[in-house]
Structure formats: C-alpha cells, structure tokens
Backbone bond lengths (Angstrom), bond angles and torsions (degrees), N, CA, C in turn:
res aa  C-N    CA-C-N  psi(-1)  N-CA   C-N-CA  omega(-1)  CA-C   N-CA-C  phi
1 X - - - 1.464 - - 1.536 111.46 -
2 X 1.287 123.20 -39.59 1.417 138.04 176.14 1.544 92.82 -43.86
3 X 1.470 110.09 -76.59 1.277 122.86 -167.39 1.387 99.89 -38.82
4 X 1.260 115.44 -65.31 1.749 99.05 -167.97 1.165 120.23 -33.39
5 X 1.799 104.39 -54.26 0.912 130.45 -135.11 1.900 96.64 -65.56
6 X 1.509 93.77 -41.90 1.642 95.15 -175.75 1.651 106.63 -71.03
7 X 1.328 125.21 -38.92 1.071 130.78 -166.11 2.130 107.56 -66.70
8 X 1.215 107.52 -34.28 1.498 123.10 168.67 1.673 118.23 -58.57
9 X 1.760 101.40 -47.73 1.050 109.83 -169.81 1.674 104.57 -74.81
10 X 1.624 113.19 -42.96 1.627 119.27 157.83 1.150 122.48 -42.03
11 X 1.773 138.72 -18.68 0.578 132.64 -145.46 1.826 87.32 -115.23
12 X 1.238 107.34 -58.47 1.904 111.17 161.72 1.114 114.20 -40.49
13 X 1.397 134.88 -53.13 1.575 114.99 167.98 1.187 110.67 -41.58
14 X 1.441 121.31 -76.52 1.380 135.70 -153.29 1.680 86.00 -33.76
15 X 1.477 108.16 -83.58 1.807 106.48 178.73 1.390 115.39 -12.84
16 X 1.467 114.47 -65.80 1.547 123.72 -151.43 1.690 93.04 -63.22
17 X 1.574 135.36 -50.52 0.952 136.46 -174.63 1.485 123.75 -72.43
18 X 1.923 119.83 -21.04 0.924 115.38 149.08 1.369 144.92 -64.28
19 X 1.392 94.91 -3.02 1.660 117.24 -147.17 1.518 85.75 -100.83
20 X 1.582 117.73 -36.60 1.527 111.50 -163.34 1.310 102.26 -110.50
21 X 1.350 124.89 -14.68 1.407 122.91 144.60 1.811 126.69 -40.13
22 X 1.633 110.47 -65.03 1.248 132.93 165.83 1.632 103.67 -43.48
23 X 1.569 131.84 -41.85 1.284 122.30 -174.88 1.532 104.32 -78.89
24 X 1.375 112.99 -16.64 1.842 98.45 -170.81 1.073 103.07 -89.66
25 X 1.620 128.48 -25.43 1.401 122.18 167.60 0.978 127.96 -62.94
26 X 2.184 119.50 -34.40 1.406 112.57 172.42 1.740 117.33 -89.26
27 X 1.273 100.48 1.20 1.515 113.62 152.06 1.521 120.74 -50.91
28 X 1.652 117.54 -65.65 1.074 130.58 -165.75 1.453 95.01 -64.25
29 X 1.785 124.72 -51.67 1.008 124.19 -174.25 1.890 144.21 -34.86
30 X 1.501 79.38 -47.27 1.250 111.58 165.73 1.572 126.82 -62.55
31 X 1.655 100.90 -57.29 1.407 115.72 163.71 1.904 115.29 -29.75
32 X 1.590 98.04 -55.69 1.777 105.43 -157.01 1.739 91.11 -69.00
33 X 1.717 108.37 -43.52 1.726 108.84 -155.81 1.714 87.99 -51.15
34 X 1.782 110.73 -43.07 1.622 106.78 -161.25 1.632 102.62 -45.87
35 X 1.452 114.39 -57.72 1.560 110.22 -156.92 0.989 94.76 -86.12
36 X 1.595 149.41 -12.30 1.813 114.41 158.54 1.506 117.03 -50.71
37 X 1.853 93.06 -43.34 1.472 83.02 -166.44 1.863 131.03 -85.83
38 X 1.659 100.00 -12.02 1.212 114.70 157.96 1.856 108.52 -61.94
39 X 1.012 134.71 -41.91 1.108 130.22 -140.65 1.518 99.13 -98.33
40 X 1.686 106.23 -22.30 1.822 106.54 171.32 1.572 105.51 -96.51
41 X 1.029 128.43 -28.92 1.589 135.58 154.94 1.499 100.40 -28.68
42 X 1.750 96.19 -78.67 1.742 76.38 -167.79 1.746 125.68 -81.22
43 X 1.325 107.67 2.71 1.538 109.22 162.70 1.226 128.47 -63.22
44 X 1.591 105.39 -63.58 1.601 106.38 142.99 1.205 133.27 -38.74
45 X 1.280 113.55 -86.23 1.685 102.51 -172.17 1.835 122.90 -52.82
46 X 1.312 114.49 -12.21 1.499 115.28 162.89 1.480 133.20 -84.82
47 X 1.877 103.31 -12.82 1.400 95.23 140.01 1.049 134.37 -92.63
48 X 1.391 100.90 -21.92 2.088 95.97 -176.03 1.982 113.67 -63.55
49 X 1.519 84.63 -27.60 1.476 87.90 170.63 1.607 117.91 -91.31
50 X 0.992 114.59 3.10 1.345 126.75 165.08 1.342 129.12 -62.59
51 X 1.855 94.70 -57.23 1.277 115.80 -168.08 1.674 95.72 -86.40
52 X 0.993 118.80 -63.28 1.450 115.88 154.00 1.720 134.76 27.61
53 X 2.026 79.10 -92.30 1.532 87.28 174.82 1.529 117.06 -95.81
54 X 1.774 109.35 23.17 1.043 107.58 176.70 2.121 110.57 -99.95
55 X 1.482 91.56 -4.84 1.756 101.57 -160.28 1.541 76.33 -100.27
56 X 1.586 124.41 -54.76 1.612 108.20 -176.33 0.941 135.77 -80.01
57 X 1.512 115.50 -2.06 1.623 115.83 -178.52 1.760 101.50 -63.53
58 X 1.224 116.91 168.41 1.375 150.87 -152.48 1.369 86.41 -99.20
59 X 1.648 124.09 -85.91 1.557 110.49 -176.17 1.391 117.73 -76.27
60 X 1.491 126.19 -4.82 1.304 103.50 -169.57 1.634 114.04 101.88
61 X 0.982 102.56 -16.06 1.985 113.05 -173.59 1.376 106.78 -103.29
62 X 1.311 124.07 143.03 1.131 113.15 179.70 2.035 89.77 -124.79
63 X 1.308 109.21 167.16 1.686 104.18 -166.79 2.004 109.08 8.93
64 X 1.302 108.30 54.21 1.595 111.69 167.71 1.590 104.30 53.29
65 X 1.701 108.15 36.95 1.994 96.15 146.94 1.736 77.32 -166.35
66 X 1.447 90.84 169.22 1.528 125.61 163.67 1.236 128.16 -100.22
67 X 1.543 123.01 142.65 1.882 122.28 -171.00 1.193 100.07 -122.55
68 X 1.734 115.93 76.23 1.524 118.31 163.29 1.583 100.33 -70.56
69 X 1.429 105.69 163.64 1.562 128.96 -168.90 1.309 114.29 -119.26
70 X 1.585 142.12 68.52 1.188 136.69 -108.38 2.039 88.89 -97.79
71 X 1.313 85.48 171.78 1.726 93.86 -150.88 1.076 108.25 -127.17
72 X 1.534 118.31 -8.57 1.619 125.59 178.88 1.327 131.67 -139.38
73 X 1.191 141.37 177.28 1.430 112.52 -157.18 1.802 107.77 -126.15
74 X 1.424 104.20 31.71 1.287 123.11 -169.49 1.906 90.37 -64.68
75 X 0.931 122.99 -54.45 1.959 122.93 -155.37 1.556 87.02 -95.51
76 X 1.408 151.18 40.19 0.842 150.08 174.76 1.539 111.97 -91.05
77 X 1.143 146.78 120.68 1.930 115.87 22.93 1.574 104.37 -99.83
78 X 1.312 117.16 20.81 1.846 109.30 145.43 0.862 124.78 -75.75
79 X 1.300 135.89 -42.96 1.370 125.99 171.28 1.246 126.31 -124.93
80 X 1.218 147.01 100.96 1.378 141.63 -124.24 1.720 74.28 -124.25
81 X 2.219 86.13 151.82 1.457 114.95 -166.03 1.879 99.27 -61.76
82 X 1.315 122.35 146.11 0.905 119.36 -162.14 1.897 151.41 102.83
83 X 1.647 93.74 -36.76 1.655 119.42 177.45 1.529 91.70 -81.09
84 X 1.813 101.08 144.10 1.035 105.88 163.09 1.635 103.98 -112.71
85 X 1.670 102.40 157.89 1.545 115.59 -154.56 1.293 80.37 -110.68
86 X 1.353 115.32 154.82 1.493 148.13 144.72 1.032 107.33 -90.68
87 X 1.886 122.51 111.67 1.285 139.30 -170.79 1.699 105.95 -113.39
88 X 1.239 126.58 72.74 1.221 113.65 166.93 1.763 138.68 -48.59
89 X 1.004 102.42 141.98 2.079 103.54 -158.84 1.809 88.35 -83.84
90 X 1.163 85.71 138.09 1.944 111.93 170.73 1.271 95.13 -62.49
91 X 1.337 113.62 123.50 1.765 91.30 145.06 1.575 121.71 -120.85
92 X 1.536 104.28 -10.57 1.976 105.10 169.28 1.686 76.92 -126.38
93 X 1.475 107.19 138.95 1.012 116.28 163.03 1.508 120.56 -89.47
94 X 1.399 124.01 -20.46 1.820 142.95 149.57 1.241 96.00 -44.02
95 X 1.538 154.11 -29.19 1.285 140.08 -177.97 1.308 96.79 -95.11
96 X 1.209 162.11 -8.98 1.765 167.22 -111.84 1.744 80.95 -161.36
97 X 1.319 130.06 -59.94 1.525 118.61 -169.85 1.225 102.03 -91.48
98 X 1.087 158.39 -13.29 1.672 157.07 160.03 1.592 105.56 -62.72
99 X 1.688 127.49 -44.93 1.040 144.56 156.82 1.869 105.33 -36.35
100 X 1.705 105.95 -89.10 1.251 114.88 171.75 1.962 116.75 -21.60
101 X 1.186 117.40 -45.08 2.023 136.12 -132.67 1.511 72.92 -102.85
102 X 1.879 136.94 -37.91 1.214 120.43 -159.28 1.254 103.26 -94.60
103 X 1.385 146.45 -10.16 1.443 150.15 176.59 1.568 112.02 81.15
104 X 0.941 117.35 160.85 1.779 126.16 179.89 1.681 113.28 -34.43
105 X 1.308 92.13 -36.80 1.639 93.23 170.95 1.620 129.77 -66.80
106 X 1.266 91.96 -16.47 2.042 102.04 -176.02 1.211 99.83 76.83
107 X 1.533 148.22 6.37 1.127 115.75 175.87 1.351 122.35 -141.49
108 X 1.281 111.66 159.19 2.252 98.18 -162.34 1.364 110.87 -93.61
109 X 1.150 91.01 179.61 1.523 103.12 -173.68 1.607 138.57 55.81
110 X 1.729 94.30 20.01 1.444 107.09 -178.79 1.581 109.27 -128.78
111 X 1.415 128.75 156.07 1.336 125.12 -159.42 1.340 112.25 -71.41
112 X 1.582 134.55 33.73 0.860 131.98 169.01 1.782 105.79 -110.84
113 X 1.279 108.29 11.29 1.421 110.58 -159.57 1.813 93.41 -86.04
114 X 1.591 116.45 171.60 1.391 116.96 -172.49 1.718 104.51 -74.52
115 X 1.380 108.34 -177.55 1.464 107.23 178.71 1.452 100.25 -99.76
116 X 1.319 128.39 116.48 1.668 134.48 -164.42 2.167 88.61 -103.97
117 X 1.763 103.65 130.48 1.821 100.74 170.79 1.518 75.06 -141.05
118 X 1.503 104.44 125.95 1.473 131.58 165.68 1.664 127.65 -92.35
119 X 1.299 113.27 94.03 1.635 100.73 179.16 1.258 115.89 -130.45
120 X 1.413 102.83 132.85 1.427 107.48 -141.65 1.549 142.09 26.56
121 X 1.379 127.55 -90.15 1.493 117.19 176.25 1.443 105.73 -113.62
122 X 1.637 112.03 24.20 1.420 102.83 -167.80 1.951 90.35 -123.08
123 X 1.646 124.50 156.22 1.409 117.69 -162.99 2.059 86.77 -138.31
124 X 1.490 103.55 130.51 1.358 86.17 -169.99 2.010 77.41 -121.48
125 X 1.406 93.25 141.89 1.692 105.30 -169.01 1.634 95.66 -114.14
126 X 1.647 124.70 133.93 1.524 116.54 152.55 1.285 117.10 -144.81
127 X 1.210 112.58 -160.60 1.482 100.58 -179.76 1.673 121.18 64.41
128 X 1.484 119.24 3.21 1.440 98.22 -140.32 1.913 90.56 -99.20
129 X 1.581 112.85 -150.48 1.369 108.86 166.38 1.614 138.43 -22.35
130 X 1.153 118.26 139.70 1.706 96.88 173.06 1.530 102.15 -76.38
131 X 1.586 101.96 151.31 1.798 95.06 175.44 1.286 89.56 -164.51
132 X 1.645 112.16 144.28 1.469 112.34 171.18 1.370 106.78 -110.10
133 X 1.363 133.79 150.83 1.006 141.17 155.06 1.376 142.93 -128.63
134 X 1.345 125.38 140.12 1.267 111.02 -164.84 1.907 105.93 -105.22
135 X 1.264 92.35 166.66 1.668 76.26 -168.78 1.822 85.35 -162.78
136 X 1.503 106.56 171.70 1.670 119.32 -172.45 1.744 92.82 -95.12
137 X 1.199 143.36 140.32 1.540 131.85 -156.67 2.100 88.14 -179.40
138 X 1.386 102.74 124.61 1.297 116.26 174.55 1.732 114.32 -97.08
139 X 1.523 102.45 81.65 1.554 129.60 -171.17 1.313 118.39 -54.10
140 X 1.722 115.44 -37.54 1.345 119.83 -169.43 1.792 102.60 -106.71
141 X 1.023 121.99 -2.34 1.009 139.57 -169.55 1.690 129.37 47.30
142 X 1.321 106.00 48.91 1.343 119.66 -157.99 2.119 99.53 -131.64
143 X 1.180 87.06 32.55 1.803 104.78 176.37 1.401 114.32 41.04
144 X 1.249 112.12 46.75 2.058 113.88 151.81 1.505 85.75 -133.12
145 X 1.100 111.11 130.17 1.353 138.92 140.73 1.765 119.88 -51.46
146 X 1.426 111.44 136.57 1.387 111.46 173.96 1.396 99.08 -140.80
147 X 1.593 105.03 153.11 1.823 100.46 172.90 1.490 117.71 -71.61
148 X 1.164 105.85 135.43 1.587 109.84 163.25 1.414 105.59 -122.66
149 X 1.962 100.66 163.22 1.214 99.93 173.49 1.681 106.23 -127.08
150 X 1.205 120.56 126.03 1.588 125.30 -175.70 1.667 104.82 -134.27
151 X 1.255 99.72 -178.76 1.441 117.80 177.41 1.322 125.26 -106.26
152 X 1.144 108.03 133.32 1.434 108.44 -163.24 1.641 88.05 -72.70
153 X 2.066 111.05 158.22 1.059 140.09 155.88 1.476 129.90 -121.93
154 X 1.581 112.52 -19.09 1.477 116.80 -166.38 1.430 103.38 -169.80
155 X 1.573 104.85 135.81 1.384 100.73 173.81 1.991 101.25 -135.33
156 X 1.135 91.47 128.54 1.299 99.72 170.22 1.406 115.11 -114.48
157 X 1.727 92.30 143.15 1.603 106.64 -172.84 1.247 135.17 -120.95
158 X 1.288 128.21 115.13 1.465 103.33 -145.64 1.939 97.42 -122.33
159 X 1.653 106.86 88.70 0.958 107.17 -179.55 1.714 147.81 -56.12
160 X 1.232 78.76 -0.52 2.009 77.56 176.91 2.090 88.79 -111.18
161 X 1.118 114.72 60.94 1.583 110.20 174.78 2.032 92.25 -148.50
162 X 1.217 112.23 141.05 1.607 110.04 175.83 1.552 117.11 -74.87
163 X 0.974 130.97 156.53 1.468 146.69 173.71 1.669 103.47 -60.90
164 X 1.714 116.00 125.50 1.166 114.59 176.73 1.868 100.88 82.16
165 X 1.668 135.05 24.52 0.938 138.84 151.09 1.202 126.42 -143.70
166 X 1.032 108.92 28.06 1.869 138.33 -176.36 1.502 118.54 80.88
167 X 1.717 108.89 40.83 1.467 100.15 139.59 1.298 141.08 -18.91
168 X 1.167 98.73 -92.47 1.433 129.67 157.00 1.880 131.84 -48.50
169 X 1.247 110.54 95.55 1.890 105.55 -177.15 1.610 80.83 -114.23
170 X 1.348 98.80 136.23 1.762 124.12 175.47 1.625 102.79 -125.06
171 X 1.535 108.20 137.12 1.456 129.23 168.65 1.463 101.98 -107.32
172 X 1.283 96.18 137.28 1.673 103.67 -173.87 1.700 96.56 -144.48
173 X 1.768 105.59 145.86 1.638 99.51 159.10 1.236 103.35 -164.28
174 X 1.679 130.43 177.63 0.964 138.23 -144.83 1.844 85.54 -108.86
175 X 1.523 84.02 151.47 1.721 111.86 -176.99 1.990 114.20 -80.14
176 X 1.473 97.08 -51.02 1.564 95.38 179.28 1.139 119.35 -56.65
177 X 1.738 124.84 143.11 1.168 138.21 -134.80 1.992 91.60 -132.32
178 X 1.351 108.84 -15.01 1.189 117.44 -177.54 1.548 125.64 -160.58
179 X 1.544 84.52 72.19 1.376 110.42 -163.06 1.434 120.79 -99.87
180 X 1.421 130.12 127.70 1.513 124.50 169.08 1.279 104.76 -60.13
181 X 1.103 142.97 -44.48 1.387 128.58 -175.11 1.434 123.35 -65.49
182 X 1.567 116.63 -28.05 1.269 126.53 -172.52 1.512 105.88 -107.05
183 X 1.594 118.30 34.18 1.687 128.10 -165.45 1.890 104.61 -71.14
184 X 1.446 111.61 -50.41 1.264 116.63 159.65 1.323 119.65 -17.35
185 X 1.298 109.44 -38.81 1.966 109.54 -150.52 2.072 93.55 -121.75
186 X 1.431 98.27 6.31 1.455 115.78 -178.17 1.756 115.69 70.68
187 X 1.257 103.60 44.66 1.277 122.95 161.96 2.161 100.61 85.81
188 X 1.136 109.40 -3.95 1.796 109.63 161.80 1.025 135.70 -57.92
189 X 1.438 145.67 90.55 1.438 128.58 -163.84 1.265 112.38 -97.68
190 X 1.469 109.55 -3.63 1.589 129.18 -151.54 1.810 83.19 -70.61
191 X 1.770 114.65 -47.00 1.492 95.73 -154.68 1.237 103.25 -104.32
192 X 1.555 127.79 20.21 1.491 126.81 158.89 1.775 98.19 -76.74
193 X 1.358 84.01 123.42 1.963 84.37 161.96 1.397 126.53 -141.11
194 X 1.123 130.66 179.09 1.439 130.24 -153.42 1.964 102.91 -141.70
195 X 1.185 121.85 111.90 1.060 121.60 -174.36 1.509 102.86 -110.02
196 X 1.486 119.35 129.47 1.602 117.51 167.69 1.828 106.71 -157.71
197 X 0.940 112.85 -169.45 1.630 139.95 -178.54 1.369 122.72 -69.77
198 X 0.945 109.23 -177.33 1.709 105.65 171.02 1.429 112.47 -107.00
199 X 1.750 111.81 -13.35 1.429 107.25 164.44 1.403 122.14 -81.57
200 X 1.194 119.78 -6.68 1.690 125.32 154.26 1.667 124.18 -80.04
201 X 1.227 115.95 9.70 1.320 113.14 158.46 1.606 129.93 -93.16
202 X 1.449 111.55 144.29 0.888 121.96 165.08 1.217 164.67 -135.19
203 X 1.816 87.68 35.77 1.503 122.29 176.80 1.583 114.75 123.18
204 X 1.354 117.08 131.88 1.339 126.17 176.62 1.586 97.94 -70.51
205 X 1.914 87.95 161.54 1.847 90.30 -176.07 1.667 94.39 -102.56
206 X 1.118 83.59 154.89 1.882 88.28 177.69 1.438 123.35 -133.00
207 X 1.912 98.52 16.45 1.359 108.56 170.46 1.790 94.57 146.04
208 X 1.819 98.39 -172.57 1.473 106.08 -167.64 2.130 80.85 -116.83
209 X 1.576 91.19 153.80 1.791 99.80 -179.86 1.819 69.58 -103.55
210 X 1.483 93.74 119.74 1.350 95.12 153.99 2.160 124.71 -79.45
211 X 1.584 92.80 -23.68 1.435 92.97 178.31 1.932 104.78 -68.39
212 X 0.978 129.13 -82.41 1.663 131.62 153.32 1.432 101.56 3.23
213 X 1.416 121.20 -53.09 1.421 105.12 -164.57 1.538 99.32 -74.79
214 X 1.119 117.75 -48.60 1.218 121.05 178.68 1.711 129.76 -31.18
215 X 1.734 85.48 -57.24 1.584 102.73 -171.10 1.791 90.72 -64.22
216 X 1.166 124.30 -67.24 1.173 125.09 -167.41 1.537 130.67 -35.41
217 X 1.284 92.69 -52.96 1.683 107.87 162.82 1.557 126.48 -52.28
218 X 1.161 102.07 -35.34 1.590 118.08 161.88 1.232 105.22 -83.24
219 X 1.021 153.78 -51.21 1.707 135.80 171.29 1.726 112.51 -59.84
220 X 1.181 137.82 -32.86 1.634 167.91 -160.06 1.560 103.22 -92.73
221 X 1.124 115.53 -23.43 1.381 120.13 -172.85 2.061 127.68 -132.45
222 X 1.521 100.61 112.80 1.392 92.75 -157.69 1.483 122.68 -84.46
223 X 1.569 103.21 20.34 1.966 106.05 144.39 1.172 120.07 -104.52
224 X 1.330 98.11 -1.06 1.853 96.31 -178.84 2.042 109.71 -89.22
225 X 1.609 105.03 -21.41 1.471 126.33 163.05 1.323 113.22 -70.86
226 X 1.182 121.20 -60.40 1.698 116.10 156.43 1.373 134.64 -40.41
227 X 1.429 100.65 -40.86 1.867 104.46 -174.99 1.859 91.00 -83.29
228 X 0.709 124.73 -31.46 1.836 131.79 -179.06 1.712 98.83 -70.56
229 X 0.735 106.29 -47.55 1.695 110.47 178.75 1.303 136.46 -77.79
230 X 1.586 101.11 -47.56 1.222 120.71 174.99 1.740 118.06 -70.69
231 X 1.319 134.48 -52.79 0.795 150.54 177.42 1.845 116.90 -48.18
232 X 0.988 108.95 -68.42 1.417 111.34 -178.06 1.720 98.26 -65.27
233 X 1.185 123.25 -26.83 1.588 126.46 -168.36 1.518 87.88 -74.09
234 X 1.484 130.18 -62.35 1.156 133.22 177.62 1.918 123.92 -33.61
235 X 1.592 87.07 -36.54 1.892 73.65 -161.53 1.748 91.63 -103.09
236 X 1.540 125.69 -8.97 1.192 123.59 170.03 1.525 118.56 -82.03
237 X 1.429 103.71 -19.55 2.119 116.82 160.78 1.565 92.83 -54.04
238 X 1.452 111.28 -61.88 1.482 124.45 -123.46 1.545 92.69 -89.32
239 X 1.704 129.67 -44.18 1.323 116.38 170.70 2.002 115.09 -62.92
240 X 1.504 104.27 -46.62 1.545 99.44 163.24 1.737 131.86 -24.04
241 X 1.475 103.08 -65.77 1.243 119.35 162.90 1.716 115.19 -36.72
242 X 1.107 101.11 -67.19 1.684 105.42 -166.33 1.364 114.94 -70.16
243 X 1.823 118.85 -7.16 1.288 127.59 -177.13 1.908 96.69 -85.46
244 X 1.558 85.42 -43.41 1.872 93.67 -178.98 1.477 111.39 -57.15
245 X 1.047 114.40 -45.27 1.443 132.05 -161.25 2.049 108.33 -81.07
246 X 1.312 114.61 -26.19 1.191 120.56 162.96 1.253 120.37 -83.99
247 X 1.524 117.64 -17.98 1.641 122.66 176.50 1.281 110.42 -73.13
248 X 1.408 103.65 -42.97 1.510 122.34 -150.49 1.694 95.84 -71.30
249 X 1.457 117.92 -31.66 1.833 143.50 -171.24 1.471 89.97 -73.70
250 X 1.654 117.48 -59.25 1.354 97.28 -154.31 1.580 114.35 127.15
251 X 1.499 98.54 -39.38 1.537 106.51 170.49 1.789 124.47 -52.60
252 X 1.199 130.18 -9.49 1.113 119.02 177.15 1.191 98.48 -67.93
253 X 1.710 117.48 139.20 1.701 123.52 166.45 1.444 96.52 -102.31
254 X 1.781 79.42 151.84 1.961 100.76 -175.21 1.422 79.37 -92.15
255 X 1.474 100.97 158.56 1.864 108.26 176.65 1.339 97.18 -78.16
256 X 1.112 121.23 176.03 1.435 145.68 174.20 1.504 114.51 -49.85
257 X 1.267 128.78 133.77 1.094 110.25 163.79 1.674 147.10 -78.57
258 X 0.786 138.18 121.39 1.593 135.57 -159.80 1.977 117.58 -57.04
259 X 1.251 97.73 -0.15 1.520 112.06 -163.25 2.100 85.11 -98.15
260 X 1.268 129.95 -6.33 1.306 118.40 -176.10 1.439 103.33 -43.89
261 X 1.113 135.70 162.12 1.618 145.71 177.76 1.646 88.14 -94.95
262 X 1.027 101.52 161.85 1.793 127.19 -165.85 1.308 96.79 -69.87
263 X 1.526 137.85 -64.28 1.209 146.55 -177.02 1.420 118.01 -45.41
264 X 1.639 107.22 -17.58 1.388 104.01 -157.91 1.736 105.82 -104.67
265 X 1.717 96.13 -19.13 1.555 100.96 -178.13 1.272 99.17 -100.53
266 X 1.326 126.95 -43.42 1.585 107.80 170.82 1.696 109.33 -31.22
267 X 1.345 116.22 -70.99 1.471 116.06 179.79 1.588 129.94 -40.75
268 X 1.513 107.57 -27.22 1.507 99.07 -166.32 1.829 76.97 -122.01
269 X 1.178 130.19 50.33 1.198 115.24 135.49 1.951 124.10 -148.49
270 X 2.007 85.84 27.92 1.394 82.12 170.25 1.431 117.51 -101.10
271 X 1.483 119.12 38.39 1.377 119.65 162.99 1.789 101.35 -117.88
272 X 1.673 101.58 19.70 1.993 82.88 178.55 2.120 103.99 -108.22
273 X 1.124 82.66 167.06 1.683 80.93 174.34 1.348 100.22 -83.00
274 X 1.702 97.93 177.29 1.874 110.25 -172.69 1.784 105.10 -78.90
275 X 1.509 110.57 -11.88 1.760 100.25 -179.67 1.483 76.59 -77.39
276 X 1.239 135.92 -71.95 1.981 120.74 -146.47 1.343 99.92 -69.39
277 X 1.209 148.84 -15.87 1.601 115.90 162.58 1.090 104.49 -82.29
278 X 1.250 131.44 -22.60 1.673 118.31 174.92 1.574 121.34 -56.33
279 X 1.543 113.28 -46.25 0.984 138.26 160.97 1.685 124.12 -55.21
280 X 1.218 117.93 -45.70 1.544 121.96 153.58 1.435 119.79 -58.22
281 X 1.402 125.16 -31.66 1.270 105.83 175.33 1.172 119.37 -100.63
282 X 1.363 124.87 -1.56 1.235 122.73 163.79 1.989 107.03 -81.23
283 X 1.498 114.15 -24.76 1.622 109.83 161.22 1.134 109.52 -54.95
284 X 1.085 139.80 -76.73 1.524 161.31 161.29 1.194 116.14 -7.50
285 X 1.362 124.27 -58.66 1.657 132.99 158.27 1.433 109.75 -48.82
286 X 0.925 120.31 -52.88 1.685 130.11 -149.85 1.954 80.49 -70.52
287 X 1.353 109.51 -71.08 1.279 131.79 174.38 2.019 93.59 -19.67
288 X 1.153 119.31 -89.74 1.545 119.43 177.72 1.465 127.19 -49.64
289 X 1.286 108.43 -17.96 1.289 112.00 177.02 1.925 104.83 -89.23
290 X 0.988 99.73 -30.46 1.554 99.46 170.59 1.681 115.57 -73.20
291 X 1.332 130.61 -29.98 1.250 142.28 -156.80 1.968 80.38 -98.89
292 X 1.119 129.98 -59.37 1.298 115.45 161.88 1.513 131.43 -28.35
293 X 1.164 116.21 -37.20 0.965 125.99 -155.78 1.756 102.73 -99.36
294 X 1.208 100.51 -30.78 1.399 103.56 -171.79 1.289 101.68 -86.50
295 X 1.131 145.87 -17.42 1.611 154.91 174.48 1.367 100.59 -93.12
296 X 1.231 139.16 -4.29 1.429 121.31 164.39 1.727 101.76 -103.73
C-alpha cells in the first residue's frame, strides 16, 4: 500500500508540474500571438489611417505638414529615392524669407547673410540659407503640375504686390550632379531650375521620417509583403499544427484534479516554489469555478 501510495502520489506531482509547465508555455504562447498581432494592428491601422486622413483632409496637411515619398533622384545624396520627407506648411512666408536673408547661421548682419540687390520696389535675395522646398511645378511642360522637391536659390520680392498674389517668385533646383533623371543636361540638376510664386508652394522640408520610410518600403516592396505575411502565417500554421498533432496523440494533460486529499498535495508540492503554488491555486480555482459553472 505504501508503494502505491508513493508511486500515486509521484504520479500527482508529475501532473501538478506538468500542468504548470504546460501553463508557462501556453502563457508564453499567448504572449508572442498578442505582439504579432498588436504590432501588425498597429502597422496597419496607422497607415490606413494615415493615408486616410491624409486623402480627406481639406488642405492636404496632416498635424500642419505632408509625407510625400520622393520618386527621383534629383536631391540625391540628401534625399535618396524612396525616403519619405516631412514637409512642413508655410504659414507667413516673411518668416521663410527672413529665415532665407539670415544665412545657415540664423543670424543677420554677419557674412553669412544672403546677397540682398534692390531695384526699385523689387529685392532680389541669393546666396542665402540652405532650404528645400517643395512646391506644385509643371516639369514636363505639358500643363499638370506634379510636386517636386528642390532647393531654394533665389527669392525675389516684389514689394508693392500683396502676399498670396505673387509677392514672392522663388528659384529652386535639384542638387544631384549625376543624375538619371537630369541625363539630358549630362546628369546636372543643379542648373535645371524651376521659378514660381508663393501660391505654388507646398511646404519646406524639415527632414526625412525615418519611421514612414520604413513602413512604406515594407508596404512598396514585395519581400518586405512576404516577410510581413509570411512569417507570422508560418509560426501561427506551425504552433496550430503541433497543438493538432498533440491532441490527435493524446499528449495534451488534463490539469490535476482538485478532489486530491490534503495529504497528498501537501506532499507533491513540497518540492515547488511559492510563485508555482501560487500559480496552481489560482489554476485550480479557475479550474472549479468553471466545472461550477458548467453544472449549473
């Protein structure tokens, strides 16, 4: 009887420890499915709402700039084909030419300032700050406009005219020096330029969103859709399977039963630490409170 008795009670551990073994694995399990699927949740749903309130907004701005995805290799090696720019929206264009008039340094009246030639009511500015800007500009010259993004070179000002009716005429051109796009002119983009208004702008750049570039490139690119797809599909096939495939065996263990006699769990749980009986009796409860539940 001894013998059984130990061999029974060996036999309830073994359970009790498989039982809380089996929970840390479908613990962990659970854990990973959460952050795949949190983590494509919010990839997804932060572009769709991205793009979204970027197709319905009213101006076009979303928190006051735009994230074009630039497409050519004119501002190259600043902005390489692919990055998306953070285009902040003008809103005084006198703060954009005070900017320009003070030079890279931000500040006036020192030889870094632009070269200012005044004739009569008109002020022609160069040399001044670096600044890129993007603006609506009809490139092929066949009357649709597309955005580009270039660098400013010149701003002319023509003070007896109002703000928002061609104050402002801006020269802009592209930086790459050995460019496929600019092959015509033998790869120079520097001396193609683009002259327009201040109602053809549409925001200075104020850098690359490296996250945007990211996401994009992975939506834009069809191994970056595969490795996004494939992967989580893979290990949610592949744990499925082995859940099927252990049922189908037999190997799933039922937890322990809660009916053990007192003598028998004291014994087969004085080799666990205080987190796994804590953790067992909160299994164990849950376990009776469900078997309650199903009999009422």
């Amino acid at each position: 009887m001894a013998k059984k008795r130990v061999k029974k009670n060996q036999n309830n551990m073994e359970k009790i420890v498989n039982h809380i073994e089996k929970t840390r694995k479908n613990r962990v399990k659970k854990i990973i499915n959460w952050i795949i699927t949190g983590f494509f949740a919010a990839l997804i749903g932060g572009l769709v709402i991205f793009n979204l309130v970027n197709k319905y907004s009213g101006n076009d701005y979303i928190f006051g700039a735009q994230y074009p995805m630039v497409l050519t290799d004119s501002m190259e090696p600043e902005y390489m084909v692919g990055d998306v720019l953070v285009i902040k929206k003008i809103d005084h264009f006198d703060t954009l030419v005070d900017q320009y008039r003070a030079g890279d340094d931000g500040i006036l009246s020192t030889e870094d300032d632009a070269t200012s030639v005044v004739i009569g009511d008109q002020e022609t500015l160069t040399n001044g700050a670096t600044i890129d800007l993007t603006f609506n500009y009809d490139i092929a010259g066949i009357g649709e406009e597309y955005s580009v993004t270039h660098r400013l070179s010149q701003i002319v000002i023509y003070n007896n005219t109002d703000e928002g009716e061609g104050k402002f005429s801006f020269t802009c051109h592209g930086i790459n020096t050995d460019s496929e796009q600019c092959s015509t002119n033998g790869g120079d983009c520097t001396t193609q330029t683009q002259t327009f208004n201040e109602t053809k702008v549409i925001g200075e750049v104020r850098g690359v969103s490296t996250f945007l570039t990211f996401v994009y490139k992975i939506f834009t690119s069809v191994w970056g859709l595969l490795i996004l797809i494939l992967i989580p599909a893979l290990y949610l096939i592949i744990t499925s399977v082995i859940d099927i495939v252990n049922t189908l065996n037999g190997k799933e263990e039922k937890a322990p039963s809660p009916s053990i006699d007192q003598d028998l769990k004291d014994n087969a749980l004085t080799n666990l630490s205080d987190e796994d009986k804590e953790r067992l009796k909160k299994d164990l409860l849950e376990e009776l409170l469900k078997k309650e539940k199903k009999s009422s």
